[in-house]
Structures are given as C-alpha cells and as structure tokens.
C-alpha positions as CSV (number, residue, x, y, z in Angstrom):
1,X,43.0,-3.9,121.4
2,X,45.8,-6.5,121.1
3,X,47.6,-7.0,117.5
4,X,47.3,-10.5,116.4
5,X,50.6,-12.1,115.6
6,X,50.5,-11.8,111.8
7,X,50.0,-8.4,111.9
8,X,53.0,-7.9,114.5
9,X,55.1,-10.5,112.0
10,X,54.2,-8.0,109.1
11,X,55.2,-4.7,110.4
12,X,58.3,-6.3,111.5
13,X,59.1,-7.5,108.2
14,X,57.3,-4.4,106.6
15,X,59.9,-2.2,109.0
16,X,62.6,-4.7,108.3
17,X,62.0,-4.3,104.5
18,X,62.0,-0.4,104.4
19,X,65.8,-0.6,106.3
20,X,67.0,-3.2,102.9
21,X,65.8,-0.8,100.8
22,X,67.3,2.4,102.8
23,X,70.4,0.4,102.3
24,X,70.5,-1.3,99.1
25,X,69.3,2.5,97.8
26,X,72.3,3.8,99.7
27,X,74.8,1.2,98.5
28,X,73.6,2.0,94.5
29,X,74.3,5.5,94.9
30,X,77.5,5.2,97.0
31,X,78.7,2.7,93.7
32,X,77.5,4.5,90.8
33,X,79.2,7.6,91.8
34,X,82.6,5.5,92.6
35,X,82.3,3.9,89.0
36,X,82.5,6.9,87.0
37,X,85.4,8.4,89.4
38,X,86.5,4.6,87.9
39,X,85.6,5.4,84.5
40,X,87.0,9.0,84.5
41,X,90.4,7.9,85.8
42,X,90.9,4.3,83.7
43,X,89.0,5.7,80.1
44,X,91.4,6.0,77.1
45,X,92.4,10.0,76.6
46,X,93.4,11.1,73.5
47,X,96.3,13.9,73.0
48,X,94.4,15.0,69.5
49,X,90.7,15.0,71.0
50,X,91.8,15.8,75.1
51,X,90.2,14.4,78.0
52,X,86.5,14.8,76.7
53,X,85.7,10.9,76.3
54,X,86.9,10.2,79.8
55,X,85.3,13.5,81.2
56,X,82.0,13.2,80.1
57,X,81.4,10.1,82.4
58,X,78.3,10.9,84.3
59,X,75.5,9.2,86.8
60,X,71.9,9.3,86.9
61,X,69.1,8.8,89.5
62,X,65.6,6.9,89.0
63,X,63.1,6.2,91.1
64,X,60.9,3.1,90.8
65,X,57.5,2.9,91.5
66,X,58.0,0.2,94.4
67,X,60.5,3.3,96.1
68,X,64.0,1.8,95.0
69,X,66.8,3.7,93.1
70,X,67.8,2.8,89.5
71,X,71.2,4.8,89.2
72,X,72.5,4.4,85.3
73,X,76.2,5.6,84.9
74,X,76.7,6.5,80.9
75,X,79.3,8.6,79.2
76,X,77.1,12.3,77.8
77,X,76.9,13.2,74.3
78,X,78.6,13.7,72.1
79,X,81.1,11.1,73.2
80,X,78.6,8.3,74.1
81,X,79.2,7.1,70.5
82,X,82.9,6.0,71.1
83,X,82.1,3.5,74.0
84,X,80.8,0.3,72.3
85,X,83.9,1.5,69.4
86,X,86.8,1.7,72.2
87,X,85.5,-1.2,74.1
88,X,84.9,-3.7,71.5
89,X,87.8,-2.6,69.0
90,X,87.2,-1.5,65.4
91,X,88.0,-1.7,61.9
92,X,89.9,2.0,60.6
93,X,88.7,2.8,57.2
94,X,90.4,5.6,54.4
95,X,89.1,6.5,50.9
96,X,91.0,3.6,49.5
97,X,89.2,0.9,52.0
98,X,90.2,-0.7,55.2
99,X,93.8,-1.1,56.4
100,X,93.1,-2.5,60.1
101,X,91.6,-2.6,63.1
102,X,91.9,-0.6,66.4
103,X,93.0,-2.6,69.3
104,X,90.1,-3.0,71.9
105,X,90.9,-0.5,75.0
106,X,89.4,-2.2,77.7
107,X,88.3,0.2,80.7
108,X,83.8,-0.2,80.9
109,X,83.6,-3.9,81.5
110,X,86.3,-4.1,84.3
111,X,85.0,-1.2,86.2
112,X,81.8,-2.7,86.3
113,X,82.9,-5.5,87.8
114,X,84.4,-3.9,90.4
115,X,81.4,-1.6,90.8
116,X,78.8,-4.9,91.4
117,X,81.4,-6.1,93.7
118,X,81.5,-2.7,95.5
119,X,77.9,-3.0,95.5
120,X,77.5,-6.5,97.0
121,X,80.1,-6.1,99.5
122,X,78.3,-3.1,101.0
123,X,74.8,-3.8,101.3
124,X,76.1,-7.7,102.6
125,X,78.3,-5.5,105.5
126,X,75.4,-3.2,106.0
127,X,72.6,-6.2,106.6
C-alpha cells in the first residue's frame, strides 16, 4: 500500500525531530561537563580551607519523560553552602557584632553565560 502524504510528512519530521534531540542532548552534555572544568578552574580557593570549594564542582544527568537530557551542574556537599555566600557577598560577623562585608567573588554567573553560549553555538552548528 502507498503512504499518504501526511504520514510520509510525519515520519520525516518524526525522524527529523529524533536527530534535534540526539543533538541538543549531545550539546547539554558536551556543556555541562565544560562548565564545571569552568567552575573548577575560575572558583575562589582558599589557602586556610584548600581547594575543596572549587573541587567539589560536579554534573548530573536526567532523563525526561519526553527522552531529553536535563544535565544540573552544582557544587557537592558540604561546600554547596558557600555558593549563593561567595557569589553574592556577605556580611562577616564576631561576638562583638558586624564589622563588614565580604567582597562578592564573582566566578558562577559568568561561567554560565559562557556555558548557554557554548550550548547555543553547538546545537545552531550542528542543525
């Protein structure tokens, strides 16, 4: 029997959407891993503490029920605590009160940018 023409439009854009997500799945996992090399190279390092804040930068993998990739870079415990603290700045407290702030350290927000522009660029080169 001869396929109709809708059903030869739909598993050419069936086919075609399979290869978007291949790729776009691809491109997320590609990123994420390149942002925490990011993360682990630009993150503050403390002489007193070591390396463990900017070593503990990690990447995750989840699938979604429609068959994409949700991939979740975050920094393991029992570090995670310091990110909003070293990103944002805070105020440094003794017994007596408060007698400053911390300077923000900047390092999460621009590597993210670069990641979604990583990200973008590939999958846009790929299709």
């Amino acid at each position: 029997m001869a396929k109709s023409v809708q059903d030869q439009i739909r598993a050419i854009l069936e086919e075609y959407g399979k290869e978007v997500q291949e790729v776009v799945n691809k491109a997320a996992i590609e990123t994420a891993k390149e942002t925490v090399k990011d993360l682990k190279q630009t993150s503050p390092k403390s002489k007193r503490a070591g390396k463990h804040y900017a070593n503990n930068w990690a990447m995750k993998e989840k699938k979604i029920p429609a068959g994409g990739i949700n991939t979740v870079v975050y920094n393991k415990a029992p570090t995670y605590r310091l990110t909003h603290l070293l990103e944002k700045g805070h105020v440094v407290k003794n017994q007596y009160g408060t007698y400053g702030r911390a300077p923000a350290i900047r390092h999460i927000e621009p590597a993210e940018e670069r990641g979604v522009e990583n990200f973008l660029r590939k999958v846009e080169s790929e299709l």
